[in-house]
Phi, psi and omega in degrees: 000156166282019106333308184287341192277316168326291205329294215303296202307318178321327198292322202262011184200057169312326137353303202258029197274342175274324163296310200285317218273332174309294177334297180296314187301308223294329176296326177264030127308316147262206291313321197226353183254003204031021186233140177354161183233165195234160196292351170286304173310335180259318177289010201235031200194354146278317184287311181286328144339308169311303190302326189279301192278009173267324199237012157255155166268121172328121159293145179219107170328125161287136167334171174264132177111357196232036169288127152295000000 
């Protein structure tokens, strides 16, 4: 659920636990409360977005051929 994946990500970047959990309310807020989402909620999900991809590194598939 996205409750549950905000918690996980929080566990692994506690740091970033106020950005993820703003990120989750805004989502189950439209998603599931119906209502609209509004320009203070997308900016504050955006600002927090930022913060989240600046400071995790992107997981990357190992290349092919280069397998321990």
């Amino acid at each position: 659920t996205p409750l549950e994946f905000g918690a996980a990500l929080a566990g692994l970047r506690p740091q970033l636990r106020l950005d993820l959990d703003a990120i989750t309310q805004a989502y189950l807020h439209v998603r599931y409360g119906e209502a609209p989402e509004d320009a203070e909620m997308v900016n504050r999900v955006l600002a927090g977005w930022d913060r989240v991809r600046r400071n995790v590194a992107p997981i990357r598939a190992p290349e092919k051929g280069n397998s321990p």
